[in-house]
C-alpha positions in Angstrom: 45.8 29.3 37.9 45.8 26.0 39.4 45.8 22.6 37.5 42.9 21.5 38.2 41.0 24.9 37.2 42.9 24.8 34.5 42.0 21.3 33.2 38.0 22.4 34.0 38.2 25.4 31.8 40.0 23.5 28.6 37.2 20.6 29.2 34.2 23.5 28.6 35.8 24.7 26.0 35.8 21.8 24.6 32.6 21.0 25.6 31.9 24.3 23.9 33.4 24.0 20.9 31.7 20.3 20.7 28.5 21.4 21.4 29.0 24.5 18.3 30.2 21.9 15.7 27.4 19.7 16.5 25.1 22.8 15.8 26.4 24.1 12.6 26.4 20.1 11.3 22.5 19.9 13.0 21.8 22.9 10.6 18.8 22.2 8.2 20.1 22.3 4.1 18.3 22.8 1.0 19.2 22.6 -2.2 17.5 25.1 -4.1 17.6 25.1 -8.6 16.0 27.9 -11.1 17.4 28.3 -14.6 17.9 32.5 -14.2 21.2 34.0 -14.2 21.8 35.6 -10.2 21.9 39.3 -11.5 18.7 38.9 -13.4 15.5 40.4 -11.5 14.0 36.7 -10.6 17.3 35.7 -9.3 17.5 38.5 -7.0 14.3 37.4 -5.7 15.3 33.6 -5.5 18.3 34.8 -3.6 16.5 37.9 -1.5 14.5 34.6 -0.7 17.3 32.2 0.4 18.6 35.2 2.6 15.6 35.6 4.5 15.4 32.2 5.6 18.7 32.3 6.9 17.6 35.2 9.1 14.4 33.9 10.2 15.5 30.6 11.4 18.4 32.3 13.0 20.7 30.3 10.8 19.1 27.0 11.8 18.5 26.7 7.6 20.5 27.1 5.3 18.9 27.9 1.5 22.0 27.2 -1.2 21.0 28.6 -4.7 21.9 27.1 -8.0 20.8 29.2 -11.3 21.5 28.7 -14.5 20.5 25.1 -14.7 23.7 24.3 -13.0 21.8 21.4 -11.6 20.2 20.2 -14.9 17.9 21.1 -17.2 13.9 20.8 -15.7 13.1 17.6 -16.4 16.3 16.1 -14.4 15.5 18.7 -11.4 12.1 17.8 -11.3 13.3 14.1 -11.1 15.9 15.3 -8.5 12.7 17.2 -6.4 10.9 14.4 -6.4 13.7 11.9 -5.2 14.8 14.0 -2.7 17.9 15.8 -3.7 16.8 19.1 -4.5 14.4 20.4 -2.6 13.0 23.4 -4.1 12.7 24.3 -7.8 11.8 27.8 -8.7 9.7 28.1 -12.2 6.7 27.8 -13.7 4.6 25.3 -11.7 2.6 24.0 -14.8 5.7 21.6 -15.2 4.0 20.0 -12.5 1.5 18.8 -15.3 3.9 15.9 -15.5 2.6 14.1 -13.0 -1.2 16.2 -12.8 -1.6 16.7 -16.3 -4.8 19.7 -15.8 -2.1 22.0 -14.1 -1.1 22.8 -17.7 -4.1 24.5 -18.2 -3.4 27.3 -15.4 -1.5 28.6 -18.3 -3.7 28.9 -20.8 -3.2 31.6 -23.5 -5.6 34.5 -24.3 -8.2 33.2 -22.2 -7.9 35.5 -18.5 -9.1 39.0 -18.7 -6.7 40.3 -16.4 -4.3 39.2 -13.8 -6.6 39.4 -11.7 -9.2 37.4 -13.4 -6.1 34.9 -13.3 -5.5 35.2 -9.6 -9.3 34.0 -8.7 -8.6 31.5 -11.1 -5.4 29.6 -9.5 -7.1 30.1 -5.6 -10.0 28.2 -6.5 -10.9 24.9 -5.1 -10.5 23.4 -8.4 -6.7 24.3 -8.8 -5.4 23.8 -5.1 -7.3 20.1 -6.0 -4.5 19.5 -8.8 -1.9 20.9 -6.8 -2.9 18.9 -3.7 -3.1 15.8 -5.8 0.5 16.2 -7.4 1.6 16.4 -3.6 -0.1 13.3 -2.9 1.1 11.3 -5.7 4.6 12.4 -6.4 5.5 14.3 -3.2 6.2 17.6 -5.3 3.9 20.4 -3.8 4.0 24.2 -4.0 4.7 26.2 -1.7 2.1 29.0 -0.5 0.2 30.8 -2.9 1.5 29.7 -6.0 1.0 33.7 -7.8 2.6 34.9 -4.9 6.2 35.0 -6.8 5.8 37.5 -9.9 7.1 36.5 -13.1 6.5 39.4 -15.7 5.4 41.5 -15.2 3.7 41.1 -18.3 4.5 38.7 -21.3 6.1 39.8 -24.6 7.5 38.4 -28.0 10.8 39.2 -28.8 11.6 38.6 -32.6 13.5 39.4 -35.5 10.8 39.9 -37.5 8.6 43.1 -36.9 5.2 42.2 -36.0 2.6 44.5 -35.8 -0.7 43.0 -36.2 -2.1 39.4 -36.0 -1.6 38.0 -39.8 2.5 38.9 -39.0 2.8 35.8 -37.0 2.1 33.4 -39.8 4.6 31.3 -40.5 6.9 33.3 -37.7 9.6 30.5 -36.6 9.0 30.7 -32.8 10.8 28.9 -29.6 8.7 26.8 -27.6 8.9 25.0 -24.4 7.6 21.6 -24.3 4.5 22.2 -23.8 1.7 20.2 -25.8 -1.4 22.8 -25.4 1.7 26.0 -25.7 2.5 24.2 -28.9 -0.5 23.4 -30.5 -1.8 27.1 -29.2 0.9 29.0 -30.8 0.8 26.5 -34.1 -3.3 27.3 -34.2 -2.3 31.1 -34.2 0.0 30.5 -37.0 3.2 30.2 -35.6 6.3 28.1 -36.9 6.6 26.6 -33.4 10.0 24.7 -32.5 10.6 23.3 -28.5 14.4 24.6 -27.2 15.5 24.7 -23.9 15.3 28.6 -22.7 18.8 28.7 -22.3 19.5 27.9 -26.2 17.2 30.6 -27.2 19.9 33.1 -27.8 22.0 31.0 -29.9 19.1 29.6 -31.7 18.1 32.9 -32.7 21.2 33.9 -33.8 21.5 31.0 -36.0 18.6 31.2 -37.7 17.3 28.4 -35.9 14.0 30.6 -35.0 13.5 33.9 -35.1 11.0 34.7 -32.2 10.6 34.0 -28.6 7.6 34.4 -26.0 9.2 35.7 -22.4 8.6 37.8 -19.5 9.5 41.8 -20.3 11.9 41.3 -17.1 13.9 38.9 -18.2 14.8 40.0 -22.1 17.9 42.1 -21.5 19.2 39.8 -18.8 18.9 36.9 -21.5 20.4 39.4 -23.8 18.0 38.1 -26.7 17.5 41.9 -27.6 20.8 42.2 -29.3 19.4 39.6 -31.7 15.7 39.9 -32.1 15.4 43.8 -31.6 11.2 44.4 -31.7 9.6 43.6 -28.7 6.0 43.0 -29.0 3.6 43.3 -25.7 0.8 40.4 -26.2 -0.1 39.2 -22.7 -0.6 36.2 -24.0 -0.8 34.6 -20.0 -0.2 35.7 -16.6 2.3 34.3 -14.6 4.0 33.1 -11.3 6.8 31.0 -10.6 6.2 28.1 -8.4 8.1 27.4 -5.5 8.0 23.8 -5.8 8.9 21.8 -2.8 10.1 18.4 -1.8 6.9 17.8 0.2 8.7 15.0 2.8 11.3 17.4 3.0 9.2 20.5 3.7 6.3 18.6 5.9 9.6 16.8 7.9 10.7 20.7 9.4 10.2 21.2 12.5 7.3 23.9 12.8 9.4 27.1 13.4 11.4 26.3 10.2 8.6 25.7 8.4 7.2 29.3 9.8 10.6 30.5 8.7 10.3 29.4 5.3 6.6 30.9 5.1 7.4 33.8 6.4 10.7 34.4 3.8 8.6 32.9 1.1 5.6 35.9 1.7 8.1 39.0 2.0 10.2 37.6 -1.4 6.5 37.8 -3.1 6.5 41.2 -1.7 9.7 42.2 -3.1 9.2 40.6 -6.5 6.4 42.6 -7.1 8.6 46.0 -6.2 11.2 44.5 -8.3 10.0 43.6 -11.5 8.0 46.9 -12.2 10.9 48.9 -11.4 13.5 46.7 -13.3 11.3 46.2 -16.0 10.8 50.3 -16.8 14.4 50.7 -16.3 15.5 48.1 -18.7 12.4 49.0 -21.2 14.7 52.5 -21.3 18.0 50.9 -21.7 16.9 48.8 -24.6 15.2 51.4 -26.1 18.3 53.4 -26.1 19.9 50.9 -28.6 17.0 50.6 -31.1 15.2 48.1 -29.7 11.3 48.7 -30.9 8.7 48.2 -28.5 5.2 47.5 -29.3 1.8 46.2 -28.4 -0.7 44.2 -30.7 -4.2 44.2 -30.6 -5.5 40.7 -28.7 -8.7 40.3 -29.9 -7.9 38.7 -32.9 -6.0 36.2 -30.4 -8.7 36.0 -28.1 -11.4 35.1 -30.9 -9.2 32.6 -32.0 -8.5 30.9 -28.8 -12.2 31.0 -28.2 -13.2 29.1 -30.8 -10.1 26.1 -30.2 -11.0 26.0 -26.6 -15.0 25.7 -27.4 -13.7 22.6 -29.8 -11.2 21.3 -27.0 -14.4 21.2 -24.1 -16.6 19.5 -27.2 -14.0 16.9 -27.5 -13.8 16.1 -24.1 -9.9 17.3 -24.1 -10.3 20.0 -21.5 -10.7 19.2 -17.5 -14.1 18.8 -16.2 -15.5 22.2 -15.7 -12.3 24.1 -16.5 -14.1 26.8 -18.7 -17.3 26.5 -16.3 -14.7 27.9 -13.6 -13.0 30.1 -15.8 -16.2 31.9 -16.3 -17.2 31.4 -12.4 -13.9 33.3 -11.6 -14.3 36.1 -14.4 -15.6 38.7 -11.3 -14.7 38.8 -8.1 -17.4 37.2 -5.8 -18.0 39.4 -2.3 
């Protein structure tokens, strides 16, 4: 080989390798936060998730996952969303309430027939409006359809006292998040209601601290709060998604086939959460059950009839949003 072919090939490899670094650096990276462990159904989701977008942009984005609140608890990720520095939190979007206070309401207890009732509820004009203006005014949006994500699949109590009727949660010392209208909900039922972090439930029940806890059937034995509150109590006292809330700068700022990329992943983890938390949920159902956990569901009219009458007194007092239970009702069938 002569010198001068030689000195040509070293150069494009070097141009090569140049060219390669400058790639991987060019690489979009997002910071991604949920509080779950990774082995628990959600954060096999948030992580199917993460995975996909990596294959869909052909490795042009990068998606690194932090669970367990290894980036703070919610209020400093939300702070960190909306600066900047994370740029997607997975959980319950009615945290967004902080900033759009009416988003706390897509929660409300006892008040949806069905999930599907629910559904029509969060796609209507009058909640993309609350998300839209929490974009607007604190650059935090969601992304998609915020039920896409399943959390659930439906909601229990876990507790250490056996409840098996309405009148058994009088007085019942039960973890909270803070939440104003969960709190006073759960405290007009009859509750003991105390606000924790969800990841000091387990040692709060075990001290004595409370005794109960409201949570997703999914996520009970990967929380492990069965070994201390063994009765599990089906109430379906809301339906649920987790929000994938965005950085909206950061998301709008992607160039349009990462931005498809992202889409697309976030659509087919939707999917797969769905096929997930049924199955897990069954399986784990069985496991418990093997070690004497109880299982149990409660009759929800007397919750229903209760909530009824504090929402009627909430709308009288001018404390509920502007047609909230107007759209409620509007949403109760499905319009062809």
């Amino acid at each position: 080989m002569g010198k001068w072919n030689l000195i040509r090939k070293l150069g494009w490899a070097s141009a090569f390798a140049a060219g390669f670094a400058l790639s991987a650096q060019a690489a979009e990276s997002w910071r991604m936060a949920h509080k779950m462990p990774p082995d628990s159904p959600e954060g096999m989701v948030f992580q199917r998730f993460a995975d996909l977008v990596g294959e869909y942009s052909n490795g042009e984005m990068d998606i690194k996952v932090f669970p367990n609140e290894q980036l703070g608890k919610t209020n400093a990720v939300l702070e960190q969303l909306k600066m900047g520095t994370v740029h997607l939190y997975a959980e319950g979007s009615t945290y967004m309430q902080k900033w759009v206070p009416e988003i706390s309401w897509t929660s409300a207890a006892f008040l949806f027939d069905d999930r599907d009732h629910w559904v029509r509820f969060m796609n209507s004009e009058m909640v993309q409006e609350w998300y839209d203006r929490a974009a607007n005014e604190a650059g935090v949006g969601v992304l998609g359809d915020p039920t896409a994500i399943l959390r659930g699949p439906y909601r229990v109590m876990v507790t250490k006292r056996d409840v098996k009727e309405f009148d058994d949660i009088g007085g019942l010392p039960l973890r909270m998040h803070p939440n104003k209208d969960a709190v006073a909900t759960w405290t007009r039922i009859g509750a003991d209601v105390k606000t924790l972090p969800w990841t000091d439930v387990y040692s709060s029940i075990k001290s004595g601290i409370v005794a109960a806890v409201n949570s997703p059937i999914a996520l009970v034995e990967s929380m492990r709060f069965y070994e201390v509150a063994p009765f599990v109590i089906r109430h379906d006292e809301y339906y649920q998604s987790i929000g994938f809330m965005i950085n909206q700068n950061a998301y709008d700022a992607l160039p349009p086939e990462l931005r498809e990329a992202v889409d697309k992943a976030y659509a087919e983890a939707g999917e797969y959460s769905f096929e997930i938390m049924g199955r897990v949920s069954d399986e784990s159902i069985a496991r418990m059950a093997s070690k004497g956990v109880e299982f149990r569901d409660i009759d929800r009219a007397p919750f229903v009839d209760v909530m009824r009458e504090y929402y009627a007194e909430k709308e009288a007092a001018g404390e509920l949003p502007e047609g909230f239970l107007a759209e409620v009702e509007r949403t109760r069938t499905a319009m062809n």
